[in-house]
C-alpha positions in Angstrom: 29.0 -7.1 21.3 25.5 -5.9 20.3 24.8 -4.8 16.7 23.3 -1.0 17.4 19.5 -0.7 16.9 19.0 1.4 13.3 16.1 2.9 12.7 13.7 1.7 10.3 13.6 4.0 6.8 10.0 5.7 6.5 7.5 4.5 4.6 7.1 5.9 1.4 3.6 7.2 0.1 2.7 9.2 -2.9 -0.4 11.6 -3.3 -1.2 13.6 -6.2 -1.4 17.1 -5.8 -3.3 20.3 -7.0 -2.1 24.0 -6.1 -4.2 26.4 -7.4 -4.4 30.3 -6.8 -7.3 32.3 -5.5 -8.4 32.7 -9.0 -8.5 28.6 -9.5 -5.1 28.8 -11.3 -2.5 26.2 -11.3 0.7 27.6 -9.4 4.1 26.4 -10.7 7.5 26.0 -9.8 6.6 24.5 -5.9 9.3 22.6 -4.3 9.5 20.2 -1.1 9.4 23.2 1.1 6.1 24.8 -0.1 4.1 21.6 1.1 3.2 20.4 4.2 1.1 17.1 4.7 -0.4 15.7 7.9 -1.3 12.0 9.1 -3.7 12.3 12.0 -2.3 15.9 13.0 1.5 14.7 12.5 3.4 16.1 10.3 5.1 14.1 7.9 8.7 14.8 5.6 8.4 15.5 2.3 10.7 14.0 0.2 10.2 14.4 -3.3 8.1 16.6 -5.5 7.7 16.6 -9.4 5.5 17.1 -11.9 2.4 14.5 -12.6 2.7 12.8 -15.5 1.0 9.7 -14.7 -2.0 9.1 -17.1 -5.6 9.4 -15.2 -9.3 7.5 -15.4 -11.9 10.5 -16.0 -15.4 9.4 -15.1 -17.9 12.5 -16.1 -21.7 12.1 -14.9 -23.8 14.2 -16.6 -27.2 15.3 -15.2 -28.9 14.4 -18.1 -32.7 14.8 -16.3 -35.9 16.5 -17.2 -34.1 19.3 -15.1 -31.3 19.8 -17.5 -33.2 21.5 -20.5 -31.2 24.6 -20.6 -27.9 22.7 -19.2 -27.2 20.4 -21.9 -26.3 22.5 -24.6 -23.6 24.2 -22.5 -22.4 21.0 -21.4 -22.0 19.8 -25.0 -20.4 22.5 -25.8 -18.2 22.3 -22.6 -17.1 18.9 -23.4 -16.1 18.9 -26.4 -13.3 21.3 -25.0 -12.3 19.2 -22.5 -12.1 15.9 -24.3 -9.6 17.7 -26.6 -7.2 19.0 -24.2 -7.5 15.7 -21.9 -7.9 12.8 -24.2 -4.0 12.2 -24.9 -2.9 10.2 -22.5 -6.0 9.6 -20.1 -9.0 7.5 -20.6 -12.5 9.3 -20.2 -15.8 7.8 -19.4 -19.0 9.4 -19.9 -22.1 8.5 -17.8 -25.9 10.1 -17.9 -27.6 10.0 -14.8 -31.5 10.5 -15.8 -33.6 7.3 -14.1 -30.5 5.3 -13.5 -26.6 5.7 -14.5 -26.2 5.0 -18.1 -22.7 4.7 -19.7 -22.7 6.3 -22.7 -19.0 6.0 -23.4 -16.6 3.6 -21.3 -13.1 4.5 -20.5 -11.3 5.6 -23.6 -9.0 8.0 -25.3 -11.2 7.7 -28.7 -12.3 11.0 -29.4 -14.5 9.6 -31.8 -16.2 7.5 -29.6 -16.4 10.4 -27.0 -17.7 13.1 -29.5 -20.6 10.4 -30.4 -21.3 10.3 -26.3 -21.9 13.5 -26.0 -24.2 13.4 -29.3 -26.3 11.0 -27.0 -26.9 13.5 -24.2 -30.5 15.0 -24.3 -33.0 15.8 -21.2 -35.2 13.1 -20.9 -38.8 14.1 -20.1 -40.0 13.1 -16.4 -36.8 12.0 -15.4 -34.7 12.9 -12.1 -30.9 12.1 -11.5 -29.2 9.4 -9.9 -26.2 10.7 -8.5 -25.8 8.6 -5.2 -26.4 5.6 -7.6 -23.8 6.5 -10.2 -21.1 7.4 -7.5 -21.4 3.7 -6.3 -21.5 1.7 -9.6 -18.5 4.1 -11.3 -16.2 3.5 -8.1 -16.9 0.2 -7.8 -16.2 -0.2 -11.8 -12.5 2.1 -11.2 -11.6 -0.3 -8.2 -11.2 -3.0 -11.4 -8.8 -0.9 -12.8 -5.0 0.2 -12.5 -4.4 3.9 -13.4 -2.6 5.7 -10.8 -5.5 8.5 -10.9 -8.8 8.6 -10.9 -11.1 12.0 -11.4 -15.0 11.8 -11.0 -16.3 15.0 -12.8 -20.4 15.0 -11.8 -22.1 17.8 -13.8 -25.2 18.3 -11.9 -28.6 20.9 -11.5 -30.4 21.1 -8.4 -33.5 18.9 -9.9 -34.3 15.8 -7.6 -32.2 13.0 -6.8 -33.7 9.6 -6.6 -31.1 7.1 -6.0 -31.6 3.9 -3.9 -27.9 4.6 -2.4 -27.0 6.8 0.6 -23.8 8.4 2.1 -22.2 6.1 3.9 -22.9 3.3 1.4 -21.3 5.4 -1.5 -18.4 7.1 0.1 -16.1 3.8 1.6 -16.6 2.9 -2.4 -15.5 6.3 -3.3 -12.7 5.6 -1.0 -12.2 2.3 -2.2 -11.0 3.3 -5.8 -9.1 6.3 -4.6 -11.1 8.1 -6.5 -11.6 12.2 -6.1 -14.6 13.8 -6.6 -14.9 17.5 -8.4 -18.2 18.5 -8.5 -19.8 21.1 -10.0 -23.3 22.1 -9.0 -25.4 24.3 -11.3 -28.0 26.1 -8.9 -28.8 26.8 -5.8 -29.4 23.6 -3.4 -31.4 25.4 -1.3 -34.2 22.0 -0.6 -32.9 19.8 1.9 -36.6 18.7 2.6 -36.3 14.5 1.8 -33.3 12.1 2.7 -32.1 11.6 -0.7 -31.9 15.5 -1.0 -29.6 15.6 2.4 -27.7 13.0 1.2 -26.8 14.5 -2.2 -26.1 17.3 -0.2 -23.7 15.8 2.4 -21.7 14.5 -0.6 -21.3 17.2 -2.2 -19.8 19.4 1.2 -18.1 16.4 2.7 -17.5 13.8 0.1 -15.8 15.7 -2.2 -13.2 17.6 0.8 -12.5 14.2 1.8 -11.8 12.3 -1.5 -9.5 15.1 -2.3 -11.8 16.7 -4.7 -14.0 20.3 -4.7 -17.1 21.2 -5.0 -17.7 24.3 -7.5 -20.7 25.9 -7.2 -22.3 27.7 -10.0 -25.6 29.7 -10.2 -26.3 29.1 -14.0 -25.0 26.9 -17.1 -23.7 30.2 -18.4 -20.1 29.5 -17.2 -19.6 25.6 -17.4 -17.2 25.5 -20.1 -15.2 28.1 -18.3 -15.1 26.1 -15.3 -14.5 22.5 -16.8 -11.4 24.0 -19.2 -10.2 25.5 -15.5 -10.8 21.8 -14.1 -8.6 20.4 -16.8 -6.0 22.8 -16.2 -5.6 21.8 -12.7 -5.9 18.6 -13.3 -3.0 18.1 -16.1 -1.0 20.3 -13.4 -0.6 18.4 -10.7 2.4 17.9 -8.5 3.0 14.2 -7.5 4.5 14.2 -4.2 6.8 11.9 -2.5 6.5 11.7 1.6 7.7 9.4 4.3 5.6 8.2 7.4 7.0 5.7 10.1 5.8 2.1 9.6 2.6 1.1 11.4 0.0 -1.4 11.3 -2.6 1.1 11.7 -3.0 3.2 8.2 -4.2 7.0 9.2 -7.6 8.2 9.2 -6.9 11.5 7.9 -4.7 12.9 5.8 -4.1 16.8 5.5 -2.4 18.9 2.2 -1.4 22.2 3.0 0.5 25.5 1.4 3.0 27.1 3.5 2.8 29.8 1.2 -0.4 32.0 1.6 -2.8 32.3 -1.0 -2.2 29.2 -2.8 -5.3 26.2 -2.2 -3.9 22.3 -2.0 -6.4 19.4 -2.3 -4.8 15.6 -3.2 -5.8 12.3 -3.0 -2.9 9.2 -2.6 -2.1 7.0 -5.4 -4.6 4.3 -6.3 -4.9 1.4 -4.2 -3.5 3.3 -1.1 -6.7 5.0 0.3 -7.6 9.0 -0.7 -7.4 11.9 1.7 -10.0 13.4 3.9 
């Protein structure tokens, strides 16, 4: 007599999620129910959801260009906050971007260390960022390492941009080391008139949807530290979220987080080493 056919158990996969409100506020209490999460346009269970408590790389890029005069001292300011309340238990990198990326403090918890970082940030005269640049060297640097999470933070004016990288060299690295990328832009972007301009520009509308990130948009330095706390907050509220998807040999091109309850914004990206939304 024939054994019956059983069907194969899903496929596990993990993403790490935010919920925030309209206000940028992390929501609590969500359960299985409140989430729903799509593969190519199919729904998927969800099976588990908790609290994240898994520890995260932080990579923050600082525009530290002849364009930052009056950002700097608000950024200082601003991340000296946030290296206190997300030190313990994450690692923080901090790179400037002025001529070409320059770390100025590699991944660690040291506050110390960190504090004398930010002591090193200054606009440097004729000098323009290198975003595109940085995005590319710090992924490929968090593809060598192992922590579930991965954040890049890029603090950035609307000065020029004059990196030897373009979009679709930066982003598969971006997507490579399951990285997501929060931006926040100080200015208005309005000049779209060279390549490198439109392709800063394309990452950060597209690239940072589809890593799981945000772009924030800000029209002056006035409200940076306001913002990054707010950052941190979501960030060190994230839900980790358990889902099962049939086996296939063909991994999905896009992956979707939603709220079933109105008013609440998701945006995730998968555990390291298993690809990022879009």
């Amino acid at each position: 007599m024939r054994e019956p056919v059983r069907a194969q158990a899903p496929r596990e996969r993990t993403m790490f999620v935010s919920a925030v409100d309209q206000k940028g506020e992390p929501v609590e209490g969500l359960g299985p129910n409140d989430f729903i999460i799509r593969e190519d346009g199919a729904a998927r269970e969800v099976l588990r959801v908790s609290r994240a408590i898994e520890p995260i790389d932080i990579a923050i890029l600082v525009d530290d260009s002849a364009a930052s005069q009056s950002l700097i001292p608000r950024v200082r300011e601003a991340l000296r906050s946030f290296i206190a309340n997300m030190s313990t238990g994450n690692e923080i990198a901090i790179v400037g971007l002025a001529d070409r990326p320059t770390i100025l403090a590699n991944y660690t918890s040291n506050t110390k260390l960190l504090q004398d970082a930010i002591g090193l940030l200054w606009p440097r005269s004729r000098s323009g960022t290198t975003l595109m640049d940085a995005l590319y060297e710090v992924s490929r640097g968090l593809e060598r390492r192992e922590t579930p999470r991965a954040v890049i933070i890029p603090i950035i004016t609307d000065g020029g941009d004059f990196p030897y990288r373009h979009y679709e060299q930066v982003m598969p690295e971006v997507k490579q080391a399951g990285a997501a990328i929060h931006a926040i832009a100080i200015g208005n972007f309005a000049s779209l008139d060279h390549d490198e301009l439109r392709n800063r520009s394309r990452v950060l509308s597209e690239g940072t949807r589809d890593s799981g990130g945000q772009r924030i948009s800000l029209l002056s330095e006035i409200s940076v530290q306001q913002t990054l706390d707010r950052l941190g907050r979501e960030l060190s509220s994230q839900y980790k979220v358990v889902y099962g998807r049939p086996e296939s040999l063909i991994p999905p091109e896009k992956i979707q987080v939603s709220a079933k309850r109105p008013g609440i914004t998701m945006r995730g990206a998968l555990e390291r080493g298993r690809g990022t939304t879009k």
